[in-house]
C-alpha positions as CSV (number, residue, x, y, z in Angstrom):
1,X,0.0,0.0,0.0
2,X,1.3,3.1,-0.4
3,X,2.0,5.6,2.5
4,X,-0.7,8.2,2.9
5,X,1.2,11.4,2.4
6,X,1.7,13.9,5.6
7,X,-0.4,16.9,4.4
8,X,-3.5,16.7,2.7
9,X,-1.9,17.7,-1.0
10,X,-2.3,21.2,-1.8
11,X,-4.2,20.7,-5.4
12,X,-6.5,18.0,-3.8
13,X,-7.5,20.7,-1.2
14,X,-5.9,23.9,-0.2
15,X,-7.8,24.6,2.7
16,X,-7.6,21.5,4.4
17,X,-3.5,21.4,3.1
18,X,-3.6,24.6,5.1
19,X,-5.1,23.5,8.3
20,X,-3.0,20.3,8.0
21,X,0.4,22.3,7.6
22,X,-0.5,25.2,10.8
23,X,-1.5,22.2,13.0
24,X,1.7,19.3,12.0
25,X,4.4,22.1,11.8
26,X,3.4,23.1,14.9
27,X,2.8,27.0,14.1
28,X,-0.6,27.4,16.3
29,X,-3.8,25.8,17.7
30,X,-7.5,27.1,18.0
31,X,-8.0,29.3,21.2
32,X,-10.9,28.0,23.8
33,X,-12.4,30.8,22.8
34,X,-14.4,30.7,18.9
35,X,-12.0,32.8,16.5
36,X,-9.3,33.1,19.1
37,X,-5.6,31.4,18.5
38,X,-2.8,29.9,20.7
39,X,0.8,30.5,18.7
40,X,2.9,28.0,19.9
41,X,6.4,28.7,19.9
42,X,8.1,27.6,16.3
43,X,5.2,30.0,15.2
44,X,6.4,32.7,17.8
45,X,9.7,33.2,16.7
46,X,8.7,33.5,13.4
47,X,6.4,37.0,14.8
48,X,9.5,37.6,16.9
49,X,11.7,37.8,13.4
50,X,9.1,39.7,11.6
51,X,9.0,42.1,14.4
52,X,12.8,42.5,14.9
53,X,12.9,43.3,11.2
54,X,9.8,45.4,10.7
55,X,10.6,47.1,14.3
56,X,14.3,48.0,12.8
57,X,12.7,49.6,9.3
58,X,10.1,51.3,11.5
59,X,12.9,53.0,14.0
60,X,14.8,54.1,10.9
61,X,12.0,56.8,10.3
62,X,12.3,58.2,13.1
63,X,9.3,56.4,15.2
64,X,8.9,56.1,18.3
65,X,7.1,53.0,20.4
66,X,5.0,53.6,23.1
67,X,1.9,51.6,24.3
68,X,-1.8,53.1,24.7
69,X,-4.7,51.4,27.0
70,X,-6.7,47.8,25.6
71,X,-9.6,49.2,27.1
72,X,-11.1,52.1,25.3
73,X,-14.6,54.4,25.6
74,X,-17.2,53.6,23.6
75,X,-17.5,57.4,23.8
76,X,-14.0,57.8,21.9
77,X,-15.3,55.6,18.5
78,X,-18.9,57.3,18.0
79,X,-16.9,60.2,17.7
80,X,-15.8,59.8,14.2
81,X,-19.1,58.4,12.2
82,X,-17.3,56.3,9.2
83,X,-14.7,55.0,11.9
84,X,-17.8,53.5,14.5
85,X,-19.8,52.4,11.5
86,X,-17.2,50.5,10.0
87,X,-16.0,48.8,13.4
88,X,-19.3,48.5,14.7
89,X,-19.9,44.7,13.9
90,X,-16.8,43.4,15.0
91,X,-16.5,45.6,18.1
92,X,-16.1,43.4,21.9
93,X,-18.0,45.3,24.4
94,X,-17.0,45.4,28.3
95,X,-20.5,46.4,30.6
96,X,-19.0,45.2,34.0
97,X,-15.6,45.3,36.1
98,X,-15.0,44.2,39.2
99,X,-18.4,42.5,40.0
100,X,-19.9,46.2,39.2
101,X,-22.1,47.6,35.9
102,X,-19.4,50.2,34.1
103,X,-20.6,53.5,34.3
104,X,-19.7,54.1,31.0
105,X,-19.4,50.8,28.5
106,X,-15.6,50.4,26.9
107,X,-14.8,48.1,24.0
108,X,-11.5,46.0,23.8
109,X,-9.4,47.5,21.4
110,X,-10.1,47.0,17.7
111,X,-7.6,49.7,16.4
112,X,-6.6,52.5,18.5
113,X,-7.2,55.8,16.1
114,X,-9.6,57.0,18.9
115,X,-7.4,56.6,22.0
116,X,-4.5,58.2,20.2
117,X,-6.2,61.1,19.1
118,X,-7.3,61.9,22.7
119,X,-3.4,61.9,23.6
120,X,-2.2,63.8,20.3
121,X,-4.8,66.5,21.1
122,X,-2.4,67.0,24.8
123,X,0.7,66.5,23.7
124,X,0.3,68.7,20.2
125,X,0.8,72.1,21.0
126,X,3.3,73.9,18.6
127,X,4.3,73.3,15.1
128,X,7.5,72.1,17.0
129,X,5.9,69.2,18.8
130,X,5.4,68.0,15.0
131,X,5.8,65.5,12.9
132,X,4.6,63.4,16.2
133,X,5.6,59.9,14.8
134,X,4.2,56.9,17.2
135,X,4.3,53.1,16.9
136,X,2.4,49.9,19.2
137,X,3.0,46.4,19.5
138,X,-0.2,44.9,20.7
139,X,-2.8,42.4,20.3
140,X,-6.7,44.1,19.1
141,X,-9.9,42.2,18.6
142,X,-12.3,42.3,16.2
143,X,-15.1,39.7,16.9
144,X,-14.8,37.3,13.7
145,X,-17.6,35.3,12.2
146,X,-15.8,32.9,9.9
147,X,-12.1,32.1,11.7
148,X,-9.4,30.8,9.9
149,X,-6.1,30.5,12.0
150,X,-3.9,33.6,11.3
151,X,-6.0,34.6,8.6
152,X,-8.9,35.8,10.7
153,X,-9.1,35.5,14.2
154,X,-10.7,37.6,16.6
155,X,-7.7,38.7,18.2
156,X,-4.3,38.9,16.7
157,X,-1.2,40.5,16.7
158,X,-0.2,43.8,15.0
159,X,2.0,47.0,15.3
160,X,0.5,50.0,14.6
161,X,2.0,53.2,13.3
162,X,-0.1,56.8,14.1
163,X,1.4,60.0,12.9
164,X,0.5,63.4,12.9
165,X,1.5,66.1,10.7
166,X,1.6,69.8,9.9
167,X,0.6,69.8,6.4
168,X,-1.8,67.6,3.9
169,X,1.6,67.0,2.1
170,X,3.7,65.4,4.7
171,X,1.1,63.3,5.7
172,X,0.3,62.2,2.3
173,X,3.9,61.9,2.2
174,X,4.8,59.9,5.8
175,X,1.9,57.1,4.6
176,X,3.7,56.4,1.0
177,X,7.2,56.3,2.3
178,X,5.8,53.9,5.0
179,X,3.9,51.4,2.7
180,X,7.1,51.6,0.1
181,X,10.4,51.7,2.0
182,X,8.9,49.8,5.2
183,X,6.4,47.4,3.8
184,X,7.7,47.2,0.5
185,X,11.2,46.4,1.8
186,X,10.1,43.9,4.3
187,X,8.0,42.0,1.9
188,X,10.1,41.8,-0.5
189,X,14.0,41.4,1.0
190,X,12.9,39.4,4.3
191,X,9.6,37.7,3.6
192,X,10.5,36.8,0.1
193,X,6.8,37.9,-1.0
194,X,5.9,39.7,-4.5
195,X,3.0,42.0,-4.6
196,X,1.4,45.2,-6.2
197,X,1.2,48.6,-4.6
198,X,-2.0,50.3,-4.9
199,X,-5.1,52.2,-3.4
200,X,-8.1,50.6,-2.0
201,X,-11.5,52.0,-3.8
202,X,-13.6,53.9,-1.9
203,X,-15.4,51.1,-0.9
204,X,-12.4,49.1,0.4
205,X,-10.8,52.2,2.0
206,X,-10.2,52.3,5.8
207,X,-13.0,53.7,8.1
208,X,-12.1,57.3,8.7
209,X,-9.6,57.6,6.2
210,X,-9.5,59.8,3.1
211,X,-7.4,57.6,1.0
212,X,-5.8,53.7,2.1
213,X,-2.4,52.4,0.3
214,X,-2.0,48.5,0.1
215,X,0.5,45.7,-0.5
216,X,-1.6,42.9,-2.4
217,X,-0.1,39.2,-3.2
218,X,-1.3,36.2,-4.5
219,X,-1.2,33.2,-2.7
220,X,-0.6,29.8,-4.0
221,X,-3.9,29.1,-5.2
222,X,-4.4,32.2,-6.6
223,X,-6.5,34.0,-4.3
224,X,-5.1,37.5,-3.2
225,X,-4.2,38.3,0.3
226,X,-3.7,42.3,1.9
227,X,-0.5,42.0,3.3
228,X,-0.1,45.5,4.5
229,X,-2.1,48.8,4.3
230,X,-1.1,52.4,5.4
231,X,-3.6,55.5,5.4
232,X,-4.0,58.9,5.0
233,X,-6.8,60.0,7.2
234,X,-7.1,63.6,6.6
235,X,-8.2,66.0,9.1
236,X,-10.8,63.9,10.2
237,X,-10.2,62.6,13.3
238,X,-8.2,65.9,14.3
239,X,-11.0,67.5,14.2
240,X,-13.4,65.4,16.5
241,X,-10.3,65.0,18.8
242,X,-9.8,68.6,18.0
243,X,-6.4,68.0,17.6
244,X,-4.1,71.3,17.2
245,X,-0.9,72.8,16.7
246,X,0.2,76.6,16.7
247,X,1.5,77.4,13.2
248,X,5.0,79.3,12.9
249,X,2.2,82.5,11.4
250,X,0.3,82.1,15.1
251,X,-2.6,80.3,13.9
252,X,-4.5,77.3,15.0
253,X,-4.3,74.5,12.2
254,X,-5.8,71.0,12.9
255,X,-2.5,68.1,11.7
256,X,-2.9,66.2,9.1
257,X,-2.8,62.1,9.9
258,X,-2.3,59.0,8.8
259,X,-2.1,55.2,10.7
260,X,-0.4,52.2,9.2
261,X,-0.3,48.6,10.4
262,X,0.9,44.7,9.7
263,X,-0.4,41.7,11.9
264,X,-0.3,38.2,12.2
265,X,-1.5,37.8,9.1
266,X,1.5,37.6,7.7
267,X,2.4,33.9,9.6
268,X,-0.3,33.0,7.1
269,X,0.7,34.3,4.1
270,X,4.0,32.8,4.3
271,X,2.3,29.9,4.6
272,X,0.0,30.0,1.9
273,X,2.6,31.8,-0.9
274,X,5.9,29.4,0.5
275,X,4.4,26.4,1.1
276,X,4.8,22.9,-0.7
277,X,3.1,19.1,-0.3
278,X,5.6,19.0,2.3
279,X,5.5,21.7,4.8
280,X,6.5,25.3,5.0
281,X,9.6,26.6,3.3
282,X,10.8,29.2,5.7
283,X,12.9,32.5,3.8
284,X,16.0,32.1,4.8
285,X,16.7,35.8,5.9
286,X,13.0,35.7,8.0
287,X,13.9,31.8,9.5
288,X,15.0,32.3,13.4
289,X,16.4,28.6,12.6
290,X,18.7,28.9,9.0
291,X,20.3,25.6,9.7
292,X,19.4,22.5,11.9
293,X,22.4,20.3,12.4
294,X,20.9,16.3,12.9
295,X,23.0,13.2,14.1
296,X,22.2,10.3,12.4
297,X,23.0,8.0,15.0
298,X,23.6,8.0,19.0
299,X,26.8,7.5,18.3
300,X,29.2,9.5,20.6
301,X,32.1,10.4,17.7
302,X,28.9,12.1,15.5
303,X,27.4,13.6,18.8
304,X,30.3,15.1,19.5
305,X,31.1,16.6,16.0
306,X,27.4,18.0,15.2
307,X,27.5,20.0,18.4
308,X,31.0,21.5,17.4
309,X,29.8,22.3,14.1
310,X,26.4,23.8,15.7
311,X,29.1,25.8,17.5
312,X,31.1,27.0,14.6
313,X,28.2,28.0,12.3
314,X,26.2,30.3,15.3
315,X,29.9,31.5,15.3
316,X,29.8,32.6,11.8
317,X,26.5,34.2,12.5
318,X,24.0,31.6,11.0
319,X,20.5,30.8,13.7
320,X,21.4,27.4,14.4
321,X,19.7,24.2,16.3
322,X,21.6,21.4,16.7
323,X,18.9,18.2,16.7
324,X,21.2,15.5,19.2
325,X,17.9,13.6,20.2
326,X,18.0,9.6,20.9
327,X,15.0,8.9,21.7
328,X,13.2,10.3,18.2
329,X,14.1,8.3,14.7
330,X,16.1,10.0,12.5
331,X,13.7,10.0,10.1
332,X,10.7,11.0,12.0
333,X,12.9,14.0,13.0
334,X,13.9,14.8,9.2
335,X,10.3,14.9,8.1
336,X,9.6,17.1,11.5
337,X,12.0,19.9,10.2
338,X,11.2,19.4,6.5
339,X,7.5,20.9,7.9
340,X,8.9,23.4,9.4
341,X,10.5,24.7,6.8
342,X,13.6,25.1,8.1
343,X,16.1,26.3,4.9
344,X,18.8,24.0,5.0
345,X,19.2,20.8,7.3
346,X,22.8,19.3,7.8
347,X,22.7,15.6,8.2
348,X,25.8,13.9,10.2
349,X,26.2,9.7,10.8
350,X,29.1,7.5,11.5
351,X,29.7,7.0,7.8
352,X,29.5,10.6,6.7
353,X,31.6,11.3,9.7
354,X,34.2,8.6,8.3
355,X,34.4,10.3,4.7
356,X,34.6,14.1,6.4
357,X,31.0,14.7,4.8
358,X,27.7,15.6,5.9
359,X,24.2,15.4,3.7
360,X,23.2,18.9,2.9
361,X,19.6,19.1,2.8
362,X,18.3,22.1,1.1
363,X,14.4,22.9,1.6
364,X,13.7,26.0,-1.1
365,X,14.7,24.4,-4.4
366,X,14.9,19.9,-2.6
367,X,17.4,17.7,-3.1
368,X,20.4,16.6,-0.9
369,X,24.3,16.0,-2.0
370,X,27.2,15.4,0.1
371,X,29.6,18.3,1.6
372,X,32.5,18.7,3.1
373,X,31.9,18.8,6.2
374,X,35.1,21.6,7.0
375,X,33.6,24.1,3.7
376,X,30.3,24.4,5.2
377,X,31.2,27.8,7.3
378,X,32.0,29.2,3.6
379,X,29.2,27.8,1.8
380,X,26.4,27.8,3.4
381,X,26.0,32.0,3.8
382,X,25.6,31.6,0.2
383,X,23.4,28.4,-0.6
384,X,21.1,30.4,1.8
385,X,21.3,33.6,0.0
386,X,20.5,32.1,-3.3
387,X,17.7,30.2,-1.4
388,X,15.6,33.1,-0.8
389,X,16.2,34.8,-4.1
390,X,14.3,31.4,-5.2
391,X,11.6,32.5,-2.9
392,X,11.0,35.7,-4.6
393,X,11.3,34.8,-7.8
394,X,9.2,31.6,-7.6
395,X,6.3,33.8,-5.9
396,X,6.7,37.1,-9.0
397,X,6.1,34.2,-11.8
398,X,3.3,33.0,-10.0
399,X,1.6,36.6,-10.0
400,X,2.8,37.5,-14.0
401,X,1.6,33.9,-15.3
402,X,-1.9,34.3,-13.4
403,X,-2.9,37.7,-14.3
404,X,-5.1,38.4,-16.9
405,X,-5.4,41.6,-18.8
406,X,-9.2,41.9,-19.6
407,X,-11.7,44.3,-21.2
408,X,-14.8,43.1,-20.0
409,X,-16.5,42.3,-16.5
410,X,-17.2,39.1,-17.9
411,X,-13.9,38.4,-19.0
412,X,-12.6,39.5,-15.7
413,X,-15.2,36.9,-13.8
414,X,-13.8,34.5,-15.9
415,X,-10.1,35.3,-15.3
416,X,-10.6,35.5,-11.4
417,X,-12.4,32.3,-11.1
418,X,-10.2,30.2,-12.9
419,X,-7.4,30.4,-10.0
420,X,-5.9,34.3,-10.6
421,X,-5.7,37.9,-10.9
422,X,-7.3,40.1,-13.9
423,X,-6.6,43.2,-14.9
424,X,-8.7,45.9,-16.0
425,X,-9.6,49.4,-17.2
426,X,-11.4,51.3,-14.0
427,X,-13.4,53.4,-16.3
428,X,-14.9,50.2,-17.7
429,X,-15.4,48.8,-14.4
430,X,-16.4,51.5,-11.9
431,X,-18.4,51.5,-8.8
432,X,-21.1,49.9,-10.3
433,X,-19.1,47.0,-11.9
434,X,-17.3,46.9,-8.7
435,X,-21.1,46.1,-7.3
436,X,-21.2,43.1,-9.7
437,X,-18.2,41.5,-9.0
438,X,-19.1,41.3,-5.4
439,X,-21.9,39.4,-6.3
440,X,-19.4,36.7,-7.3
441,X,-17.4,36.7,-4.6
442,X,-14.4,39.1,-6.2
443,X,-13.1,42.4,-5.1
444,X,-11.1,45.2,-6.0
445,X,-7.8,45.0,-4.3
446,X,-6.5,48.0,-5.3
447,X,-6.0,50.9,-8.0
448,X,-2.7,51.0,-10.2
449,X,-1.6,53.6,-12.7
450,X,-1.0,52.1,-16.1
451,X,2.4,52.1,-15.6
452,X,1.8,49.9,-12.2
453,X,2.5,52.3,-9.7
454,X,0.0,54.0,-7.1
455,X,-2.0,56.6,-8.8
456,X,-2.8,60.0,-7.8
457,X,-6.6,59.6,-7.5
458,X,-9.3,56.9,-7.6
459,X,-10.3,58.2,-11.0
460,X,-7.1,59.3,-12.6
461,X,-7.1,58.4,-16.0
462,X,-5.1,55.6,-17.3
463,X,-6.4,53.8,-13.7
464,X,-6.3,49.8,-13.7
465,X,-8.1,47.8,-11.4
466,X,-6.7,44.7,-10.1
467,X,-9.7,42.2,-9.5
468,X,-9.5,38.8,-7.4
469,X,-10.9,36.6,-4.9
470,X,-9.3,37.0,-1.7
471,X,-9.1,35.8,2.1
């Protein structure tokens, strides 16, 4: 008989290949809680990466972290009427404390644009208190009706940037630079992860906001996934916050905002853009393990040698484990670490230790070949490097080859349902053909100019839309 395979296989049914590969590579489990999550730790210290890396590009413009209350007035969100109507559905509601009825009723954080603003209105002042640049790391909840583990959950993890400005410009400014040179960057050079830049539609735009910038990429099935957004929102919540600064000609100007964010979401689209029939395939510059070294045997000459090597390659600055278990099979702990993902495994027994070899194991591209074991310091910086340019490359063709330049809403239906993106004209499509696709299940994920970058306006001419299904 032949041996049932370890994941369900991805063309036989993603979803399920999916919830096979989160639960057997050990990334998370469903909270006790409906729609809630438990990360486990392999799936930890990939958010730990991701936040080390996106925490570093977020610094760099000159942002600061700080960390605002969970707990928030239900007072502060009716304040701005798109912001509340949006949220309202998904909103968790707190009525009593401490055995006691609230006196007024607070909701658990969904996004923290309110609570901000009532601290920006104190600390704003002067145009010298500005650009006020302000990041979190925390956990929000919106109540979701239809989980899917990192995908939608009801609370997950984010950071969330808020900035406030002097002038229309530098905001519209701050909130490009953010969703280019920190999102971009990050998606691209650490994640390994193609995607278009755009702007939502009005419909798909941000509650509050006056315009919302995305990152959009397809996963391995086709469907598209928002990665990333950053907003401009205008005056508008300076204005219920009545948030001020004193200009330099002595007058009182409301700023000019935007808010940015990434979440745990992103656990999942590595998942769904990297992953194979046989696990995860981890980006080598994102994996907080780049190489596990494995014993073959308990034998005590190849114990001894894989922990030295472990030794030498954390020296040379690689995130190593060294797997020395005896009490596992070797090959049930193979399979274990090809779920995982982990970019290159180096395999060590009494034989390979004889010859001065080791089995390198490389997870991007497969395959295994013998190495010496003394030239894998110099190599393996390099086998790595060219490991996640795979990555990349793998996950642009995938986008080109699947998207569909069309002229018709039909045509479009057509393109999105067969497994892909289409492409087409925004003047043809419009609000109203925007209405249509909904009724099969597709969105607008974003605007593009013609020449693929993030037009001026929604109705700039030359516009493309960029139409898929999408988690």
């Amino acid at each position: 008989m032949a041996k049932a395979p370890v994941l369900t296989p991805r063309a036989e049914d993603f979803p399920r290949w999916y919830q096979d590969l989160i639960n057997k590579a050990e990334l998370a489990d469903n909270g006790p809680v409906r729609g809630t999550m438990v990360i486990r730790p392999y799936g930890y210290g990939l958010w730990e990466r991701m936040q080390a890396e996106m925490d570093a590009r977020i610094k760099e413009t000159g942002t600061q972290n700080a960390y605002f209350p969970l707990l928030i007035p239900q007072s502060y969100l009716t304040r701005e009427a798109d912001h509340v109507e949006g949220f309202a559905p998904e909103l968790a509601v707190v009525t009593h404390g401490g055995g006691k009825e609230l006196e007024e009723v607070a909701v658990v954080r969904p996004t923290s644009e309110t609570i901000i603003n009532e601290y920006f209105s104190k600390w704003v002042q002067s145009y010298r208190d500005l650009p006020l640049l302000i990041n979190q790391w925390a956990n929000v909840v919106r109540w979701e009706l239809r989980p899917r583990l990192f995908l939608r959950t009801s609370e997950f993890l984010w950071q969330e940037g808020h900035t406030a400005h002097a002038t229309y410009e530098e905001a519209r400014d701050f909130a490009a630079h953010i969703q280019r040179h920190v999102y971009g960057d990050f998606l691209e050079n650490v994640l390994a992860v193609d995607f278009v830049s755009g702007r939502k539609t009005v419909k798909e735009r941000f509650a509050g906001a006056i315009n919302t910038l995305t990152l959009e990429s397809m996963m391995g099935d086709g469907k598209a996934l928002q990665m990333v957004t950053s907003h401009e929102l205008g005056q508008n919540f300076a204005k219920v916050f009545d948030t001020r600064y004193l200009s330099k000609d002595g007058v009182q100007e409301h700023v000019w905002q935007t808010s940015w964010g990434s979440t745990t979401r992103m656990i999942g689209a590595l998942v769904m853009m990297h992953g194979d029939d046989n696990g995860l395939r981890v980006p080598p510059r994102l994996a907080h393990v780049q190489v596990v070294v494995l014993a073959v045997k308990d034998d005590e000459a190849v114990l001894a040698k894989v922990r030295e090597l472990g030794d030498q390659l954390k020296a040379a600055g690689l995130r190593v484990q060294v797997d020395d278990r005896s009490d596992t099979p070797f090959g049930r702990r193979a399979v274990d670490w090809e779920l995982k993902g982990v970019p290159v495994r180096i395999e060590i027994g009494p034989r390979d230790l004889a010859g001065g070899t080791a089995m390198l194991a490389r997870r991007i591209p497969g395959g295994k070949e013998p190495v010496a074991i003394d030239s894998l310091v110099q190599v393996l910086p390099g086998i790595l490097e060219e490991d996640q340019a795979l990555l990349l490359k793998q996950s642009r063709e995938r986008r080109v080859s699947r998207t569909t330049d069309v002229s018709t809403i039909e045509e479009a239906v057509e393109a999105t349902s067969a497994g892909g993106w289409a492409r087409i004209p925004w003047a043809v499509l419009g609000t109203d053909g925007e209405a249509r696709l909904a009724q099969h299940a597709m969105t607008v994920r974003c605007l593009l100019a013609e020449d693929g970058s993030v037009p001026d306006t929604d109705d700039a001419p030359g516009t493309v839309a960029v139409v898929a299904r999408a988690y």
